[in-house]
Backbone as CSV, one residue per row, in Angstrom:
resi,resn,N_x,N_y,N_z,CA_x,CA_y,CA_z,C_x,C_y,C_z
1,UNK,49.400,196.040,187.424,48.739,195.087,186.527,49.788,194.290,185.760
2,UNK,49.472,192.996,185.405,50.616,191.992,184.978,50.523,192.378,183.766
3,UNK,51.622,191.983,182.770,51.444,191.705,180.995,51.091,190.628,180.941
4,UNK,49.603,190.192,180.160,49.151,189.073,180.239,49.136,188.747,178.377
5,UNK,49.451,187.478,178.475,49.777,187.292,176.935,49.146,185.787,176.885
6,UNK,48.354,185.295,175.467,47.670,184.419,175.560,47.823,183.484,174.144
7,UNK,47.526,182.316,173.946,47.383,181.460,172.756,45.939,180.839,172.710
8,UNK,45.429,181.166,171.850,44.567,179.933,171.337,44.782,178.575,171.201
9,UNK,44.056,177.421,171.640,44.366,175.788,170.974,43.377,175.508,170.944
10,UNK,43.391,174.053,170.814,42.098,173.105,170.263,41.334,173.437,171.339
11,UNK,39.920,173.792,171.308,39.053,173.919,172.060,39.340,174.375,172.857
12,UNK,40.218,175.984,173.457,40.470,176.091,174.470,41.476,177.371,174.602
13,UNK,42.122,177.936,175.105,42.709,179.154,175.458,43.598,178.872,175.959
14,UNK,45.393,179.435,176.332,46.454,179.314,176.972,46.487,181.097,177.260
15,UNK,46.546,181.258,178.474,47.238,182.538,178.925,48.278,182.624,180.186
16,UNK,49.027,183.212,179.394,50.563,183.867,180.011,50.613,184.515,181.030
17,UNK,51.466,184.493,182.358,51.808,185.543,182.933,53.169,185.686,183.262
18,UNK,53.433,186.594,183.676,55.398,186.432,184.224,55.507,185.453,185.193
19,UNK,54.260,184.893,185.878,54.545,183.615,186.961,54.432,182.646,186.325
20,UNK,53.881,182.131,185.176,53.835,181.125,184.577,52.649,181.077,183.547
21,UNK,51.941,179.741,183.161,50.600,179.637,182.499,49.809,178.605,182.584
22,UNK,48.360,179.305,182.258,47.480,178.145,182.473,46.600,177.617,180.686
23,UNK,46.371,176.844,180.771,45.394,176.505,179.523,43.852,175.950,180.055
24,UNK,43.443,176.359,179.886,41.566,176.092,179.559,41.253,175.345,178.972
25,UNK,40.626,174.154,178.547,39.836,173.604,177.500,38.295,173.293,177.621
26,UNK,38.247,173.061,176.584,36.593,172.606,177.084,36.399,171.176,176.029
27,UNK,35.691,170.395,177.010,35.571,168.984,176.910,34.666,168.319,175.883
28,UNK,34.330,167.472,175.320,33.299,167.034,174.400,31.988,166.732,175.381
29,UNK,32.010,166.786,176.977,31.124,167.077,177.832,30.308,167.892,178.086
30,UNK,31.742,169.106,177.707,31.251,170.699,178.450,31.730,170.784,179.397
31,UNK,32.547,170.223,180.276,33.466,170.691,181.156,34.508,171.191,180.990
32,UNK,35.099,172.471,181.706,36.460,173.060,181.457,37.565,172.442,182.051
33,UNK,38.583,171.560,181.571,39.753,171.039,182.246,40.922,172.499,182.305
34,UNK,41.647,172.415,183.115,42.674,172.839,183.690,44.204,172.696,183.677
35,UNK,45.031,173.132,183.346,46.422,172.712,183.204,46.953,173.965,183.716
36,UNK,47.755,173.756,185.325,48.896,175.242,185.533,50.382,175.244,185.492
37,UNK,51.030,175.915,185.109,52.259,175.754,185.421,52.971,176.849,185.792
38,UNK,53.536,176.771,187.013,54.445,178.086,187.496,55.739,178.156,186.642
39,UNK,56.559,178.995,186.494,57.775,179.358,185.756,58.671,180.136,186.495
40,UNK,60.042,179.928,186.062,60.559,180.537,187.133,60.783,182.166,185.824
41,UNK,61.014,183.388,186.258,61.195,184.452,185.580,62.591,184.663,185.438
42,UNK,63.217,185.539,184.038,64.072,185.712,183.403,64.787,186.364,184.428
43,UNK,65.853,186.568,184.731,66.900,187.028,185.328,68.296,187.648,184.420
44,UNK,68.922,189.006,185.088,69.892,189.363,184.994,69.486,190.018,183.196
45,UNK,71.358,189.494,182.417,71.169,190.136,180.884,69.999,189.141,179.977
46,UNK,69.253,188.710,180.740,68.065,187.549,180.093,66.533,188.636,179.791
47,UNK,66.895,189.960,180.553,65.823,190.484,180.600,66.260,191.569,179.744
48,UNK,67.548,192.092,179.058,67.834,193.051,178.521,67.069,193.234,176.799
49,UNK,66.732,194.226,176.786,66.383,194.580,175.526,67.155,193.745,173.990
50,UNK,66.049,193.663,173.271,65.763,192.306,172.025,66.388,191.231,172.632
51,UNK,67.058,191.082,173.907,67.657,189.298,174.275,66.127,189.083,174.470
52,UNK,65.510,189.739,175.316,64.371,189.427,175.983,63.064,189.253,174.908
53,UNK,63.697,189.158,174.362,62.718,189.221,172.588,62.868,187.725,172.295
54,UNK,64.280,187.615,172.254,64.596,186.130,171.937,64.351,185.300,172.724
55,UNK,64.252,185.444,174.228,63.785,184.739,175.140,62.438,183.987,175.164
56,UNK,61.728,185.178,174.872,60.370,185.297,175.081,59.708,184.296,173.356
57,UNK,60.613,184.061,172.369,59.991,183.646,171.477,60.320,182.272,171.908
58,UNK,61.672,181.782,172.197,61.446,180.215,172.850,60.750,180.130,173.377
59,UNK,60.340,180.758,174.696,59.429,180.440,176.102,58.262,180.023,174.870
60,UNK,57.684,180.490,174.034,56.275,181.357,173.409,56.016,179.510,172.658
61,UNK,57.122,179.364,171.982,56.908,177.650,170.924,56.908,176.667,172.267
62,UNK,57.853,176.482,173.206,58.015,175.803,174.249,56.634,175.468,174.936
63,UNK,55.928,176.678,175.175,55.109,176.440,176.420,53.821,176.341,175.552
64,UNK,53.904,176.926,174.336,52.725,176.761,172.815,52.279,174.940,172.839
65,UNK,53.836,174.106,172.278,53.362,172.934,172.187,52.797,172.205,173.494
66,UNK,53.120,172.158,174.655,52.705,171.743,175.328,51.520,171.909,176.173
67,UNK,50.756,173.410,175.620,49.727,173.735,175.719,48.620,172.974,174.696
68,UNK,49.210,173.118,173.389,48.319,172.589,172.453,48.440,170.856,172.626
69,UNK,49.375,170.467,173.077,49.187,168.361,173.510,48.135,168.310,175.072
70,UNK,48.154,169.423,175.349,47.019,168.758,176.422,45.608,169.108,175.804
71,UNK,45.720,170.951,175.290,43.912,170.359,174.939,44.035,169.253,173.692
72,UNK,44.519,168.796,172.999,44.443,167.570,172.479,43.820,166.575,172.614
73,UNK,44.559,166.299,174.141,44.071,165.347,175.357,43.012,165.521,175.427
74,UNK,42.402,166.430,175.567,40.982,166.951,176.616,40.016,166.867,175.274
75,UNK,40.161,167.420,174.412,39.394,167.708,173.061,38.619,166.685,172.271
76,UNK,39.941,166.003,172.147,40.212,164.179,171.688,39.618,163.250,172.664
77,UNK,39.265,163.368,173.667,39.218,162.086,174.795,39.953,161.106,174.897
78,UNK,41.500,162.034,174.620,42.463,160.731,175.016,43.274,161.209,176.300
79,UNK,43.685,160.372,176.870,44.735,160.427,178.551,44.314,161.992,179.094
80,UNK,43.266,161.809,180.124,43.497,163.459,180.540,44.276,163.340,181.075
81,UNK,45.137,162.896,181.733,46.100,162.817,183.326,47.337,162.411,182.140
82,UNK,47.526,163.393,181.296,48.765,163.357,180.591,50.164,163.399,181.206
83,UNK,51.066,162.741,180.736,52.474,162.654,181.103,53.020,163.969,180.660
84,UNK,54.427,164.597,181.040,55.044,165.954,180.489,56.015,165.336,179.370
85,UNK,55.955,166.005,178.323,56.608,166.015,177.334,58.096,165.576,177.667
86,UNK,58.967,164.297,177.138,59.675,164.177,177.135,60.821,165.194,176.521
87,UNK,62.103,165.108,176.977,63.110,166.550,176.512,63.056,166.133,175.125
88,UNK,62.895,164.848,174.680,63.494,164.585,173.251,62.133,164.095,172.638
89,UNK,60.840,164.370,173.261,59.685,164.381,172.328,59.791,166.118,171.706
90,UNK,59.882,167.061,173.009,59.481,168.328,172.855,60.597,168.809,171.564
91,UNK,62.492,168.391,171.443,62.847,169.075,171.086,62.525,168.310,169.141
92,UNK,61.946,167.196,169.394,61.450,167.106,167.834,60.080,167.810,167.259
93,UNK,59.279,167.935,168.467,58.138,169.000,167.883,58.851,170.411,167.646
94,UNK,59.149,170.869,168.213,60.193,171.934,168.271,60.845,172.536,167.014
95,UNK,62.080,171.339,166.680,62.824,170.751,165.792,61.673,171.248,164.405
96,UNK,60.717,169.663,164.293,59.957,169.835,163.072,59.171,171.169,162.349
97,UNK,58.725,171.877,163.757,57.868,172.931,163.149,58.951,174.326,162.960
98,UNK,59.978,174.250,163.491,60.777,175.111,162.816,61.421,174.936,161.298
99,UNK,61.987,173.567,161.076,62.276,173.084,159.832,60.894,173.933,158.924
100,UNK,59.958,173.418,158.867,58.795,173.596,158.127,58.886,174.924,157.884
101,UNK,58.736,175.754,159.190,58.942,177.334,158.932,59.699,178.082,158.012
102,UNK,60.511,177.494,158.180,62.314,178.060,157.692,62.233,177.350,156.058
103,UNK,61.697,176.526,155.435,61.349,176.092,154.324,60.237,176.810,153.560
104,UNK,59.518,177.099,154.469,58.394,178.060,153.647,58.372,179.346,153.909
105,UNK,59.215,179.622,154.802,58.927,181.526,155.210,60.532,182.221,154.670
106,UNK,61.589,181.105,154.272,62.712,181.556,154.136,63.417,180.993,153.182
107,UNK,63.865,179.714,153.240,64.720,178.715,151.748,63.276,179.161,150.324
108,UNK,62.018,179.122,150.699,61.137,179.167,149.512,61.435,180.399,148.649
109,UNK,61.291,181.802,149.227,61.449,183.072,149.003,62.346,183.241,148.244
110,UNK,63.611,182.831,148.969,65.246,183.144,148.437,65.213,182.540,147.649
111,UNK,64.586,181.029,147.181,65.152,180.459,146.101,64.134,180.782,145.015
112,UNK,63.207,181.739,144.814,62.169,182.521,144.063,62.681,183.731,143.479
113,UNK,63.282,184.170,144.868,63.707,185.520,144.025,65.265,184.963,143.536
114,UNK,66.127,184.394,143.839,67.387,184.497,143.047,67.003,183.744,141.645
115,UNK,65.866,182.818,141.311,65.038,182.371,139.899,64.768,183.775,139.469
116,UNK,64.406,184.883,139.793,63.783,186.157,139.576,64.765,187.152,139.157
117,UNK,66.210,186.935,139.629,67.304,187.875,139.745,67.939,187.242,137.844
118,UNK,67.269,186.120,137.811,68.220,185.706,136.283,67.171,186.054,135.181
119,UNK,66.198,186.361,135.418,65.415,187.452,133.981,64.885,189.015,134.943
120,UNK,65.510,188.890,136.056,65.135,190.790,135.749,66.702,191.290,136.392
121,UNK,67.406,191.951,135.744,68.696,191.950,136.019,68.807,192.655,137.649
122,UNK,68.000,193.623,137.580,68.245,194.597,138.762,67.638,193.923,139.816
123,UNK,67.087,192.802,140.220,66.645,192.109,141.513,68.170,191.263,141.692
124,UNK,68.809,191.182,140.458,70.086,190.156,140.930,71.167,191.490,141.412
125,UNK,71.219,193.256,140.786,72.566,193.298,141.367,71.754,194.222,142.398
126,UNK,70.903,194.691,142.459,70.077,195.486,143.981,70.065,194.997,145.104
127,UNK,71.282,195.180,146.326,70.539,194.550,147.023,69.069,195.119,148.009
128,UNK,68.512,195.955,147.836,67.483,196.817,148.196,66.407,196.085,147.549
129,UNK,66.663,196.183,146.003,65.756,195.267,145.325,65.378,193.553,146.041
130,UNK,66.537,193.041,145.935,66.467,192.050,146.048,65.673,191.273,147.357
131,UNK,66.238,192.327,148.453,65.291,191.777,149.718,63.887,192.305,149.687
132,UNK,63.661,193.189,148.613,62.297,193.557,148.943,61.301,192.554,148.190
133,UNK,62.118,192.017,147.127,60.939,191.297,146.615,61.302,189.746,147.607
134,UNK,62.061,189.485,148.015,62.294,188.634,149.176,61.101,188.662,149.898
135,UNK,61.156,189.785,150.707,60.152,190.130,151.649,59.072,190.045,151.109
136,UNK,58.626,190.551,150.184,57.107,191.191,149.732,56.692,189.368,149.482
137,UNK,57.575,188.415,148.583,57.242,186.943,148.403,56.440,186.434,149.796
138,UNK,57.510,187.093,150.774,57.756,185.940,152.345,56.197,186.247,153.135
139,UNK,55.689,187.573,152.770,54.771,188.005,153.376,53.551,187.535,152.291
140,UNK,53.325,187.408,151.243,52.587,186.772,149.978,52.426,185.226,150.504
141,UNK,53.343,184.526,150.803,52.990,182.845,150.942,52.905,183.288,152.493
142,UNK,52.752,183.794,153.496,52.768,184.006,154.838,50.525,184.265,154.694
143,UNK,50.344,184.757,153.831,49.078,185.410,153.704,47.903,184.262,153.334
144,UNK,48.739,183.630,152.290,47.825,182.210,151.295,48.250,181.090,152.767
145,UNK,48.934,180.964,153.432,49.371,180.245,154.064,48.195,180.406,155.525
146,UNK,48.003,181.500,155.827,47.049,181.779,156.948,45.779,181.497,156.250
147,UNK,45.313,182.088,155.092,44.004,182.378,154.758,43.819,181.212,154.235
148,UNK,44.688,179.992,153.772,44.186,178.480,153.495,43.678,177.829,154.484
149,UNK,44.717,177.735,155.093,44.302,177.080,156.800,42.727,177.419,157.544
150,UNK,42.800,178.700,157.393,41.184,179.311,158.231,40.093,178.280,157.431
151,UNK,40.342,178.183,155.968,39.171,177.435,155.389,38.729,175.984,156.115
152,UNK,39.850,175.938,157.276,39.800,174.616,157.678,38.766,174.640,158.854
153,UNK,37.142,173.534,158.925,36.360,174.032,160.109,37.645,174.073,161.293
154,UNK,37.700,172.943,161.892,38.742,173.068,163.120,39.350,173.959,163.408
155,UNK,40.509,174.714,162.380,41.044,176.060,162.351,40.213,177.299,162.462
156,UNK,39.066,176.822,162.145,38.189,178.268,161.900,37.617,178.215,164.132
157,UNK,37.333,177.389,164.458,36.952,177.415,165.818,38.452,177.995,166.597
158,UNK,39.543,177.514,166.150,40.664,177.646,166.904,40.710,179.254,166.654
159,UNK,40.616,180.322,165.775,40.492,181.165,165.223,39.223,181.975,165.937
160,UNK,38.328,181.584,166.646,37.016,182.031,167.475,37.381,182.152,168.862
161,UNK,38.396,180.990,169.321,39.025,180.958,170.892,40.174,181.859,170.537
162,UNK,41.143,182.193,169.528,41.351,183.436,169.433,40.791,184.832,169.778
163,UNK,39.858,184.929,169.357,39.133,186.472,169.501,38.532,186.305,171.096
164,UNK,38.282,184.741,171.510,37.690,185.002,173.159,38.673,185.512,173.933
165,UNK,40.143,184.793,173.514,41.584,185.325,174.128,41.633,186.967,174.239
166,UNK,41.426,187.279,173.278,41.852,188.869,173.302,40.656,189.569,174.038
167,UNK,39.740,189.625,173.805,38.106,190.077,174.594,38.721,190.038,175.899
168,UNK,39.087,188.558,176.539,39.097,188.888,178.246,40.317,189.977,178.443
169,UNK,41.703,189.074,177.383,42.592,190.154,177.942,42.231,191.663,177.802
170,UNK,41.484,192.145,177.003,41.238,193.773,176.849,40.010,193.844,178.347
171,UNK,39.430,192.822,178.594,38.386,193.413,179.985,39.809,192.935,181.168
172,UNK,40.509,192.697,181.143,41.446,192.910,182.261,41.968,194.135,182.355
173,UNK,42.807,194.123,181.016,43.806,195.638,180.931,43.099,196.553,181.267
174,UNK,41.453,196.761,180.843,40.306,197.974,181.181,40.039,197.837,183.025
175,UNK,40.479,196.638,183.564,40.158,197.112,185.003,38.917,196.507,185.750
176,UNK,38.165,195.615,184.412,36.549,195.430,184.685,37.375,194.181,185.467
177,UNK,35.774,194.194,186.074,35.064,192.729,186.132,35.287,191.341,185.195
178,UNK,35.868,190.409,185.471,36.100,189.492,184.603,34.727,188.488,184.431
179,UNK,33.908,188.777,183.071,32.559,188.813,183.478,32.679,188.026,181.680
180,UNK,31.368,187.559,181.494,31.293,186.922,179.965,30.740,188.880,178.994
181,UNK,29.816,189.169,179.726,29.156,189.687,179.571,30.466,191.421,179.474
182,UNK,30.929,191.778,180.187,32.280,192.707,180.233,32.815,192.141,179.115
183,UNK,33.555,191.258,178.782,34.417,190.992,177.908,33.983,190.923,176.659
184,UNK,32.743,190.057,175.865,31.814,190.265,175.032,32.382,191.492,174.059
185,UNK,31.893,192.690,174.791,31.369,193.975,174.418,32.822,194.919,173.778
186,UNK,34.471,193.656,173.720,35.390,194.583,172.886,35.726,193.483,171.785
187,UNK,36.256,194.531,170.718,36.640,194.005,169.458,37.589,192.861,169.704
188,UNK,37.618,191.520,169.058,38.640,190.771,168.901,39.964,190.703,169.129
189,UNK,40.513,192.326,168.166,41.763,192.493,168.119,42.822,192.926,168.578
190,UNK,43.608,192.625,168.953,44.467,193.253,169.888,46.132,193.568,169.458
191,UNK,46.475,194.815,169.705,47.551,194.926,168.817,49.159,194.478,169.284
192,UNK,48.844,193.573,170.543,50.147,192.449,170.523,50.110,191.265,170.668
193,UNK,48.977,190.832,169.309,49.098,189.813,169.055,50.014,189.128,168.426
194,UNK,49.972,187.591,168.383,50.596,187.185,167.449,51.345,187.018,166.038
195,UNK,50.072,187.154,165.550,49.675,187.572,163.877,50.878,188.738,163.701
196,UNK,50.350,190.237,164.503,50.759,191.328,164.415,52.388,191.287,164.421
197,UNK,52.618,190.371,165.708,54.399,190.412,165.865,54.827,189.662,164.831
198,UNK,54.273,188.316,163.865,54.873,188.268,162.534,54.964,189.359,161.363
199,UNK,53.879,190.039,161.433,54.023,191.129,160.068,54.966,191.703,160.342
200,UNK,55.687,192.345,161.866,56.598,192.998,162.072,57.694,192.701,161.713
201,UNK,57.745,191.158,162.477,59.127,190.599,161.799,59.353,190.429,160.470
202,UNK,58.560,190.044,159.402,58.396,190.174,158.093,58.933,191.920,157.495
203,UNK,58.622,192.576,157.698,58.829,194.165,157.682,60.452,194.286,158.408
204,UNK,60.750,194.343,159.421,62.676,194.294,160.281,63.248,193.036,159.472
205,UNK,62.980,191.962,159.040,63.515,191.141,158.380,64.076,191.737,156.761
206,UNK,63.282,192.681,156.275,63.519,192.844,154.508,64.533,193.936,155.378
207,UNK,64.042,194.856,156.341,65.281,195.717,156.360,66.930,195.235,157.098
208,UNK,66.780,194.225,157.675,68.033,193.808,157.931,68.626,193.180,157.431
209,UNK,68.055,191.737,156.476,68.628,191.088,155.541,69.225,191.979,154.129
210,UNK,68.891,193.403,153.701,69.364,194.409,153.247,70.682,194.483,153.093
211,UNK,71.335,194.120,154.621,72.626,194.307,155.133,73.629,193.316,154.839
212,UNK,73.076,192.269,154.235,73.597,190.764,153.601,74.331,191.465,152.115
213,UNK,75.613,190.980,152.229,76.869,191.612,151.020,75.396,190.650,149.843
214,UNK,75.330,191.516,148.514,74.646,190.846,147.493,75.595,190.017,146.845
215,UNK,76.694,189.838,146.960,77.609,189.114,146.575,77.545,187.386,146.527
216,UNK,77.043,187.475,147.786,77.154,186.125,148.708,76.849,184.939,147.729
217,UNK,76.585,183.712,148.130,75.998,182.537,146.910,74.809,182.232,148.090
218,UNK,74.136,181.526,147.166,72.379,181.021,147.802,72.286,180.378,149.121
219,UNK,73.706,179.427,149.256,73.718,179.107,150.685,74.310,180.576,151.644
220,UNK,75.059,181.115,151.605,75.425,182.141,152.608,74.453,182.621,152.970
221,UNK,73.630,183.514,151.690,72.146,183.902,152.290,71.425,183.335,153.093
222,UNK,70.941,182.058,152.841,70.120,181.336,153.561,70.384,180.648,155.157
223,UNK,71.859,180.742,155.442,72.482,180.841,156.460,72.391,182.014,157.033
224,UNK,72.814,183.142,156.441,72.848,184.298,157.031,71.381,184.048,157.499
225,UNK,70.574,184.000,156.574,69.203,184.384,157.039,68.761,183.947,158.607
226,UNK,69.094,182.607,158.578,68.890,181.441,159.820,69.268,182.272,161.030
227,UNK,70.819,182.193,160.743,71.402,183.101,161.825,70.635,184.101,162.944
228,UNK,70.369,185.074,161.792,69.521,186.396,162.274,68.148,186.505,162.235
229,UNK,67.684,184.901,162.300,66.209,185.218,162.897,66.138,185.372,164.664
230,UNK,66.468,184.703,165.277,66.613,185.623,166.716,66.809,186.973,167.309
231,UNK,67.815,187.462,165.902,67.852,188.842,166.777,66.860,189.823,166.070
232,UNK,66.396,189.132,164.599,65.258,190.068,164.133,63.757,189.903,165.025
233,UNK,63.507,188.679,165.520,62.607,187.931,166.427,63.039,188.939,167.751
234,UNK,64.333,189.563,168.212,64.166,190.311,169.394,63.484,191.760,169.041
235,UNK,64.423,192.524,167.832,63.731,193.993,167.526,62.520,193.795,166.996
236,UNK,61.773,192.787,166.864,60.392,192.960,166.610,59.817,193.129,167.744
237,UNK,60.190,192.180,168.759,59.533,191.771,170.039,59.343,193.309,170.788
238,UNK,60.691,194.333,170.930,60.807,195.712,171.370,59.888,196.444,170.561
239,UNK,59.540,196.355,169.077,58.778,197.241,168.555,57.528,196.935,168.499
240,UNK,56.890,195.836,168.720,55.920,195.445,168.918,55.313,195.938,170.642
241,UNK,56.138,196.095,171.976,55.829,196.239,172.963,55.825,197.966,172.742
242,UNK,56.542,198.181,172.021,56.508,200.294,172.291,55.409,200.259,171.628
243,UNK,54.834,199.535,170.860,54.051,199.809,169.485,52.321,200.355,170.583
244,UNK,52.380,198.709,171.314,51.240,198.669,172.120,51.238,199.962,173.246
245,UNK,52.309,200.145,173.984,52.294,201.298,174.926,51.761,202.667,174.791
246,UNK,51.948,202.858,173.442,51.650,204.120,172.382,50.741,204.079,171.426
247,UNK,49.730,202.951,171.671,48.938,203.073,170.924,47.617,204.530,170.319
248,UNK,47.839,205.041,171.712,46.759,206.348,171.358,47.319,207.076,170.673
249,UNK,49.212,207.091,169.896,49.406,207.691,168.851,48.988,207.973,167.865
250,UNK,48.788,208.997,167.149,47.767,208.547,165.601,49.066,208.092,164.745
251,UNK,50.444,208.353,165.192,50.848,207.895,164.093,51.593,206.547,164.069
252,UNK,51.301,205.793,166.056,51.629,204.772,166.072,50.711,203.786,165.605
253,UNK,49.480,204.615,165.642,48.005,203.879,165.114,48.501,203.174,164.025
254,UNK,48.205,204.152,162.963,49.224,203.941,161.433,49.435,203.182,161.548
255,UNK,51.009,202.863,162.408,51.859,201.744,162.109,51.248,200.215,162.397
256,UNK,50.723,200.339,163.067,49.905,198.682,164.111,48.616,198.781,162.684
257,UNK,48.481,199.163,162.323,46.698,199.116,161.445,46.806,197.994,160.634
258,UNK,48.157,197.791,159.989,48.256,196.654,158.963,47.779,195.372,159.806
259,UNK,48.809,194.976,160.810,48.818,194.292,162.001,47.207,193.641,162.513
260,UNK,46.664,195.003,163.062,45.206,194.820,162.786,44.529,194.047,162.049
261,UNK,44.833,195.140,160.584,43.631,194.530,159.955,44.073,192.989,159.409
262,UNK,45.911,192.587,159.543,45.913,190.808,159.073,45.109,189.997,160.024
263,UNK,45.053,190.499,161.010,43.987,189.603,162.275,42.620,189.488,161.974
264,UNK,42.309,189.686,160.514,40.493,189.542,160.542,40.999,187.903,159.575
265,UNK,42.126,187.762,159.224,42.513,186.248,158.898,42.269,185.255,159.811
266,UNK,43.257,185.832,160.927,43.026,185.052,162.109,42.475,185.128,163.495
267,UNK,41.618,186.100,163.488,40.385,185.892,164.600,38.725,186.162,163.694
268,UNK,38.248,185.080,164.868,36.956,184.937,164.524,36.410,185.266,166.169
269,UNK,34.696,186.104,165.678,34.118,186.137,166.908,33.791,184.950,167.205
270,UNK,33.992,185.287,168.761,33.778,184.017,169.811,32.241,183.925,169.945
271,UNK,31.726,182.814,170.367,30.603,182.924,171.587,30.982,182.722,172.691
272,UNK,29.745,182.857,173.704,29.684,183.331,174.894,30.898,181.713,175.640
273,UNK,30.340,180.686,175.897,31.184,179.439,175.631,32.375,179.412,175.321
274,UNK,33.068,179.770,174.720,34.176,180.088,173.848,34.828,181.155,174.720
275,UNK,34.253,182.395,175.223,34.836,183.642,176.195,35.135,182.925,177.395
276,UNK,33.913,181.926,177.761,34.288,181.267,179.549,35.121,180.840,179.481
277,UNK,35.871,179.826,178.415,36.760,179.112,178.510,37.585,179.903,178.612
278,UNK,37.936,181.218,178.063,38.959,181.980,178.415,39.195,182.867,179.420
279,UNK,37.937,182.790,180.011,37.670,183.611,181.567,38.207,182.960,182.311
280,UNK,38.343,181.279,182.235,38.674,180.598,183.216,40.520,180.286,182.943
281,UNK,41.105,180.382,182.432,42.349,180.485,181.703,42.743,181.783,182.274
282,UNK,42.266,182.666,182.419,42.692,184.335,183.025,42.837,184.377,184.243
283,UNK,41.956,183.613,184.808,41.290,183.690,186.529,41.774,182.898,187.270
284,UNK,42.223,182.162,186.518,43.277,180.853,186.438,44.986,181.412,186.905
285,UNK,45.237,182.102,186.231,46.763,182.402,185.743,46.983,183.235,186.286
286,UNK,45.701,184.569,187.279,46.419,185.252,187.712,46.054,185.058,189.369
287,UNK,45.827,183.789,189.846,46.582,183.369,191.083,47.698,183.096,191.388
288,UNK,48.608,183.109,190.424,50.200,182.758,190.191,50.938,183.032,191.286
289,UNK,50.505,184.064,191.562,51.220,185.192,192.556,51.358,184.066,193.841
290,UNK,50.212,183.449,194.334,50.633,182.595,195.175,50.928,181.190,195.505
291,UNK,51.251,180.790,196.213,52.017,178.992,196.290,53.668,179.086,195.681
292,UNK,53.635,178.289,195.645,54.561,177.551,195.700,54.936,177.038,193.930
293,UNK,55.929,176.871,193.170,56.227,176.004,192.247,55.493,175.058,191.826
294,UNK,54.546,174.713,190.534,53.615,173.670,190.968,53.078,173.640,189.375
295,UNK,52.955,171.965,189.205,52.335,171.904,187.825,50.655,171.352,187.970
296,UNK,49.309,171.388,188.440,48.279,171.356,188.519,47.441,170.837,187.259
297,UNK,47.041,169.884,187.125,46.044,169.839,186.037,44.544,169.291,187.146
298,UNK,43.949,170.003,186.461,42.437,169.452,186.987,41.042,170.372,186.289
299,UNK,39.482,170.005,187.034,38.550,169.755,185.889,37.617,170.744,186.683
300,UNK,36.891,171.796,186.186,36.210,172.444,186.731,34.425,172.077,185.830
């Protein structure tokens, strides 16, 4: 059985396989359009433990935006027979939504708590202290930051093709029938999701930035920080995959539950509509196996 890994977008579903991916949408018609793309797979030290973490989070924004500009297309009723992202359109979407990130999940925090370190003395010489209220901030505006957005209708549907995403993938992993009606009948959540692999990184982030001399000045930190989001982005990626393997642990349970329960932020139950589109995104992606190299868009 493949590792099948999936995104939500506008009106529509993206799911992953090691051969490549497909996206689903559904039309202001009611028709499901189509988008495939084969990939070639990681090779050699590309597949080694947390590289393959870091790998897998480029592939994840890379193949994200260009999933989310076609259902756009399809959603919007503009150009279905879309052009491919230019190298220097993609690396400014790219570009921008990392800037944004790194301003609110990282320069915001640091420059909160070192304001914080000059009336409470022990957040300025702790460094234990210091990253924790780092962290505890980063995960605080990470929370208002999800739970604003959901208030948004649009977001709140994108948030429903979420939970259809996870439904099929759990009636695959179970073996069924890829059926509306099979898939329906499991919970939303799934514990390698998205959502979940940020809380993680949020959590390996306070403990590795720990390791930052407290000495440093506001830029070193915030460099340092930059630096070592890839390789904290890899040991999440490893603890997030043992996390899922072991789930019938009770005490790996534990650990994934937070994970869990941040996903009632960001999934909403689907309807039945909402599951097809992701039935067809599944059923889609795991013909991979055969042909040839090939980018496919078309309309079912």
């Amino acid at each position: 059985m493949k590792n099948i890994g999936g995104q939500a977008v506008i009106e529509g579903v993206m799911m992953k396989s090691p051969a490549g991916w497909t996206v689903a949408v559904r039309g202001p018609k009611g028709d499901i359009s189509l988008k495939t793309v084969r990939t070639a797979g990681v090779t050699g030290f590309l597949k080694w433990p947390v590289i393959r973490g870091m790998v897998a989070l480029f592939q994840a924004l890379s193949i994200g935006i260009r999933a989310i500009e076609f259902s756009g297309n399809i959603a919007y009723q503009e150009e279905a027979d879309e052009k491919p992202l230019s190298p220097l359109s993609m690396a400014f979407s790219l570009g921008t939504a990392l800037l944004l990130a790194v301003a609110l999940f990282v320069l915001l925090p640091l420059f909160v708590t070192k304001l914080a370190g000059t009336v409470i003395r022990s957040v300025e010489t702790s460094s234990l202290l210091f990253n924790l209220v780092d962290g505890l901030l980063r995960v605080g505006i990470f929370l208002l930051y999800v739970f604003s957005i959901g208030l948004w209708r649009e977001m709140r549907r994108i948030y429903e093709y979420h939970g259809a995403e996870h439904k099929v993938i759990y009636a695959y992993e179970a073996g069924e029938e890829l059926s509306v009606e099979n898939a329906k009948k499991y919970k939303p959540y799934h514990p390698r999701c998205g959502t979940s692999f940020l809380l993680i990184v949020m959590v390996i982030s306070i403990i590795v930035f720990s390791f930052i001399p407290q000495h440093w000045s506001f830029a070193g930190k915030a460099l340092s920080r930059l630096i070592l989001i890839p390789a904290i982005a890899g040991i999440s990626y490893e603890v997030l995959r043992s996390s899922a393997k072991m789930q019938g642990n009770p005490l790996v349970g534990l650990m994934i539950l937070p994970g869990l329960l941040l996903q009632r932020l960001t999934v909403r139950e689907p309807d039945n509509a909402q599951i097809e589109v992701a039935l067809a995104a599944m059923s889609e992606v795991l013909k991979l196996d055969e042909g040839s190299a090939r980018e496919v868009c078309r309309r079912c």
